[in-house]
C-alpha positions as CSV (number, residue, x, y, z in Angstrom):
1,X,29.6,-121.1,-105.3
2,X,28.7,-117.7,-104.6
3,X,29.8,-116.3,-108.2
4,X,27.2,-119.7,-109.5
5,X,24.4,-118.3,-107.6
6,X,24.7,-114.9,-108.4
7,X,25.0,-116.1,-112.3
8,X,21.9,-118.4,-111.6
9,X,20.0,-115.5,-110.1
10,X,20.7,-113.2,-112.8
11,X,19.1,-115.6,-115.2
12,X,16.2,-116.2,-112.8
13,X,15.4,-112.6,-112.8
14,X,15.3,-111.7,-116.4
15,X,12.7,-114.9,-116.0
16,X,10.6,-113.3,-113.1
17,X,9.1,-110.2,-111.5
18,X,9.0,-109.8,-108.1
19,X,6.4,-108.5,-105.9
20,X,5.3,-107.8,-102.6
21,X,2.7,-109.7,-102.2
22,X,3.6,-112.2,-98.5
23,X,3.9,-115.6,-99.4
24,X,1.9,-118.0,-96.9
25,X,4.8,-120.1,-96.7
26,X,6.9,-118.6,-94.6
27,X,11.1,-118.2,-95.1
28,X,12.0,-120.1,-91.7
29,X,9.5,-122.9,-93.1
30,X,11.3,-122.8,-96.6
31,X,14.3,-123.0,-95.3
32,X,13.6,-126.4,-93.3
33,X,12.6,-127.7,-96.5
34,X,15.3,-126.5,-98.9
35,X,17.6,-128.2,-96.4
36,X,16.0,-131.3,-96.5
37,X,15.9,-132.0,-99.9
38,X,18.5,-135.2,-100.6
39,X,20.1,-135.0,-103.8
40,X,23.7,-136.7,-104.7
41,X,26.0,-133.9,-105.0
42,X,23.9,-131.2,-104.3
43,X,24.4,-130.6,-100.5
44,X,22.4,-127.3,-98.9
45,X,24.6,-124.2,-99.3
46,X,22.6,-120.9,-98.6
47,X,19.5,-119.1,-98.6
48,X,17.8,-115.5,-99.5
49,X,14.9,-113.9,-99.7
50,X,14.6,-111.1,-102.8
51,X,11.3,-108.9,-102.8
52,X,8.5,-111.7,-101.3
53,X,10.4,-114.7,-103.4
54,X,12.5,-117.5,-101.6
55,X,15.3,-118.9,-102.9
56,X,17.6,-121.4,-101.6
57,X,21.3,-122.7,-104.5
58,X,21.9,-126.6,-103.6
59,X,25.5,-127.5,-105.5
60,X,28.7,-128.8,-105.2
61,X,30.8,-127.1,-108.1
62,X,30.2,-125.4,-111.4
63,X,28.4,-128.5,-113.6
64,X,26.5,-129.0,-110.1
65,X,24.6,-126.0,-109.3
66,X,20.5,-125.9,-108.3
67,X,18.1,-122.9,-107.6
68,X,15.0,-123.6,-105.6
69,X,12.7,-120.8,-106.0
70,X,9.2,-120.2,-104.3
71,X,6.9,-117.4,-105.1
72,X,3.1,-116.5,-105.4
73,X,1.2,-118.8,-107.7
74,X,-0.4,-115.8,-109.8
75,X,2.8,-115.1,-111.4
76,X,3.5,-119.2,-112.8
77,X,3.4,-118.0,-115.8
78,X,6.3,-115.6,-115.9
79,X,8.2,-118.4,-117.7
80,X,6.3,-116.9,-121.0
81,X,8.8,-114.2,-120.7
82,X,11.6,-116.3,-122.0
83,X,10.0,-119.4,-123.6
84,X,6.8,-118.6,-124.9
85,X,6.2,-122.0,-127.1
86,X,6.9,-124.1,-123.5
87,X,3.9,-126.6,-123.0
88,X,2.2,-126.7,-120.0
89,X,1.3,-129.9,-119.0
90,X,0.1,-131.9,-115.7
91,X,2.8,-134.2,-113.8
92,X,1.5,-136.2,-110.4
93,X,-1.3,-133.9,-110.2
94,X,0.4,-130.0,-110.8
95,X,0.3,-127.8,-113.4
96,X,3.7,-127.9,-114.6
97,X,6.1,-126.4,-117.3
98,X,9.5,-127.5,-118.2
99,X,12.0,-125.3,-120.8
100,X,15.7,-123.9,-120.7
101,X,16.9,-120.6,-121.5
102,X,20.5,-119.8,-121.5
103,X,21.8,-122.7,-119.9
104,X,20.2,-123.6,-117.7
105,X,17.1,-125.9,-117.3
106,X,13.8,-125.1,-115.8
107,X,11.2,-126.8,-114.6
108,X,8.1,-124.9,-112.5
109,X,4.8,-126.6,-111.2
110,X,1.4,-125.0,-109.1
111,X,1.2,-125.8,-105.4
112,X,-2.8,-125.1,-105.6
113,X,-2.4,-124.9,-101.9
114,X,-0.3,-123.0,-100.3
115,X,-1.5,-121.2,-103.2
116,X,2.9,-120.9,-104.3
117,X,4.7,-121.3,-107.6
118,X,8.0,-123.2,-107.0
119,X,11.0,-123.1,-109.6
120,X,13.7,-125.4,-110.1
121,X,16.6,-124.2,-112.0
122,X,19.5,-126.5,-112.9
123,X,23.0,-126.0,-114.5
124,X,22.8,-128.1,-117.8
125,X,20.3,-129.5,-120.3
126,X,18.5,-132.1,-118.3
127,X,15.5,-133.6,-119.9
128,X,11.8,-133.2,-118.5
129,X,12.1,-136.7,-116.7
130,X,15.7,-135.8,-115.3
131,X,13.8,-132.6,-113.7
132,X,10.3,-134.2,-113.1
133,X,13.0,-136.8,-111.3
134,X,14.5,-133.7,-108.9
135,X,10.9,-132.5,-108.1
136,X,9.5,-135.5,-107.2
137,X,13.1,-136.3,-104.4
138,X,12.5,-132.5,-103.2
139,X,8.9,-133.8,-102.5
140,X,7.4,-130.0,-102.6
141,X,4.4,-131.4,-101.5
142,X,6.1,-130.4,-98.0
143,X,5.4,-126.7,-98.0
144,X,2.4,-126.0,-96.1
145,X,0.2,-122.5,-95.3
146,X,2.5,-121.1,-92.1
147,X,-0.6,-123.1,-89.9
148,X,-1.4,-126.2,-88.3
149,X,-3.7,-127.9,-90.6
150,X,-6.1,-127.4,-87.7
151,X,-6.2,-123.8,-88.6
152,X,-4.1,-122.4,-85.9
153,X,-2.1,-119.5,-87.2
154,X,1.3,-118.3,-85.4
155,X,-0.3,-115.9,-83.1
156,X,-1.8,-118.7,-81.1
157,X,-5.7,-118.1,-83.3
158,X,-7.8,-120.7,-84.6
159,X,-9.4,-120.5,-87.7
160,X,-13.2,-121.9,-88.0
161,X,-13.0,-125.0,-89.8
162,X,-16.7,-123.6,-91.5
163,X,-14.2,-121.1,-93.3
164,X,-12.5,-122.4,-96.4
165,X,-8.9,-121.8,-96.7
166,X,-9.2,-119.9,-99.8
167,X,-11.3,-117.1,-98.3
168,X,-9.3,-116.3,-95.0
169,X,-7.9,-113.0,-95.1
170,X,-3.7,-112.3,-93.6
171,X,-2.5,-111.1,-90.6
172,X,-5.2,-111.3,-88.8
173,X,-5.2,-110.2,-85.3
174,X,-8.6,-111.7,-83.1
175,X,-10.9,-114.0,-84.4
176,X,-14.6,-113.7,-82.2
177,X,-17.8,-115.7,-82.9
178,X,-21.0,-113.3,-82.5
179,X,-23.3,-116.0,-82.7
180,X,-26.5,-116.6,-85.0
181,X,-28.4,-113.8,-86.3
182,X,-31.4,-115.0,-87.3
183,X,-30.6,-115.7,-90.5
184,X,-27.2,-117.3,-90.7
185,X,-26.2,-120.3,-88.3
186,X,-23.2,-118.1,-87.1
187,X,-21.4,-114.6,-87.5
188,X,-17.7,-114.4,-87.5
189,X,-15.8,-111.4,-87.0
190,X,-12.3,-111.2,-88.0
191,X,-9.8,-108.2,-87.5
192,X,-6.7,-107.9,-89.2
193,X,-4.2,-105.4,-89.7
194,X,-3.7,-103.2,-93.1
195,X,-0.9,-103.5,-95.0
196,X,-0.1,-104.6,-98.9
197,X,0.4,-108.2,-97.7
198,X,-3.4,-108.1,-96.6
199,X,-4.9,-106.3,-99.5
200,X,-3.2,-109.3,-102.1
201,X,-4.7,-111.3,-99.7
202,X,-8.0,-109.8,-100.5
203,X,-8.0,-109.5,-103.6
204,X,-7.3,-113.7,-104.1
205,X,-10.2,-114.0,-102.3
206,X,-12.6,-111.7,-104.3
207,X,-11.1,-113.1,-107.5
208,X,-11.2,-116.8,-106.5
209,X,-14.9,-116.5,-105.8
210,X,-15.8,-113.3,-108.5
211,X,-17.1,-111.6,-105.5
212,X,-16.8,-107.7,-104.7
213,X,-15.5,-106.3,-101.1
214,X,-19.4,-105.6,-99.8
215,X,-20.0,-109.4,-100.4
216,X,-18.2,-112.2,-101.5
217,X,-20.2,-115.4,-101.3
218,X,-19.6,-119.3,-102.0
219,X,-22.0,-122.0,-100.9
220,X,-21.4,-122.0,-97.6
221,X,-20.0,-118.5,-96.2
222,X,-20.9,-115.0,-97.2
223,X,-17.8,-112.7,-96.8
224,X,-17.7,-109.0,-96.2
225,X,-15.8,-106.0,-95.1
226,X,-17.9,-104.0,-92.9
227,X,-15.3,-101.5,-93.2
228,X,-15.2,-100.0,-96.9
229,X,-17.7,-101.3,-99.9
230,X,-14.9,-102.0,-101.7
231,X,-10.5,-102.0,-102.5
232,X,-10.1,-97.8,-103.6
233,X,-11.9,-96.9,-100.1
234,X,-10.3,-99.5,-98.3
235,X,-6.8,-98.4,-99.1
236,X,-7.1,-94.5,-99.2
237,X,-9.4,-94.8,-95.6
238,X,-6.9,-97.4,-93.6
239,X,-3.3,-97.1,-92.7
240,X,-0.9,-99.5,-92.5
241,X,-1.1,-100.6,-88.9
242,X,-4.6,-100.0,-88.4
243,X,-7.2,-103.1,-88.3
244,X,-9.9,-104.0,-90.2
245,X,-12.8,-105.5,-89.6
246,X,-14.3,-108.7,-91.9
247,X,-17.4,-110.3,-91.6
248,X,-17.8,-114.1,-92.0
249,X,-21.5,-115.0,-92.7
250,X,-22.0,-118.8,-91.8
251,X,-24.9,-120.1,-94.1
């Protein structure tokens, strides 16, 4: 099985780039799930984590071998690397894409949130219902943000409710409500530490709302780092380890 999932990986890989960006599912969290996932002949068999990806190879023999693969959701369309004419197409609500490339059979939907990518890669041809078949028994739905859906993150913090999901920054490290300005009903200030993980993080949220670092705003919150006016500064004046400081304006 080893020599499967090395072959299975090698084919994944000329099908994906890897990055660094943290994944907000975490790998213990995967791992529940990848062992959970009931299909006939395909028991769990190991795990690994390459750059930020996941990966967990379900099989029983040669003609039986299965790659689960999570990763972040910005790169879903790595697939156009290897099968550019593949149709994208919407199955029980994801953005999905099925194909095969030397081999093996792929399908790959959006998890919107956890904001993820997650790949299935089978031994075989197997038609799009045969794989639409193993998603829907894997029930990816599962994965969650690495937080209660209360907002509570590992570190015993609890995120405002007022804050959308999409526009909460990583690792953050205290969480403190200064109260109403004046202007807006409340002021949140979030510190969290610098590293690559929290600049990706960042950046999803300037680009989900077309917002710049010295204000970000959507209907209901104005975001801001009080720190730097915008990514250059932030990076070349912060070292990873040291915290930064992010306003939450609640309108």
């Amino acid at each position: 099985m080893k020599r499967i999932f090395l072959a299975l990986f090698l084919i994944l890989v000329s099908n994906l780039t890897f990055s660094q960006v943290n994944l907000p599912v975490s790998y213990d969290d995967f791992v529940s799930w990848a062992k959970e996932i009931k299909l006939s002949g395909y028991p769990f068999v190991e795990s690994e984590q390459e750059g930020s990806d996941y990966s967990a190879m379900l099989g029983s023999g040669p003609t039986k071998a299965l790659q689960v693969r999570i990763y972040d959701i910005e790169r879903f369309g790595d697939y156009k690397s290897v099968a550019k004419q593949a149709a994208v197409y919407t199955w029980n609500g994801y953005k999905t894409v099925h194909y095969e490339f030397s081999g093996v059979t792929f399908i790959s939907i959006e998890l919107p949130e956890p904001q993820i990518a997650v790949l299935f890669g089978m031994m075989g041809k197997v038609t799009k219902a045969g794989m639409e078949e193993v998603v829907a028994k894997s029930n990816p739905g599962r994965l969650k943000v690495s937080m209660s859906e209360a907002g509570v993150l590992s570190s015993g913090l609890k995120w405002p409710d007022v804050i959308p999901s999409d526009m909460r920054v990583s690792d953050v490290k205290s969480i403190e409500s200064l109260g109403s300005d004046g202007t807006y009903k409340d002021v949140i200030q979030v510190k969290a530490t610098m590293n690559p993980g929290l600049i990706s993080a960042v950046e999803k949220v300037l680009k989900k709302y077309n917002g710049e670092l010295n204000l970000t705003s959507s209907s209901k919150v104005d975001f801001i780092c009080s720190d730097a006016e915008n990514l250059s500064q932030l990076q070349q004046d912060f070292k990873t380890g040291s915290l930064v400081t992010f306003i939450y304006y609640i309108k």
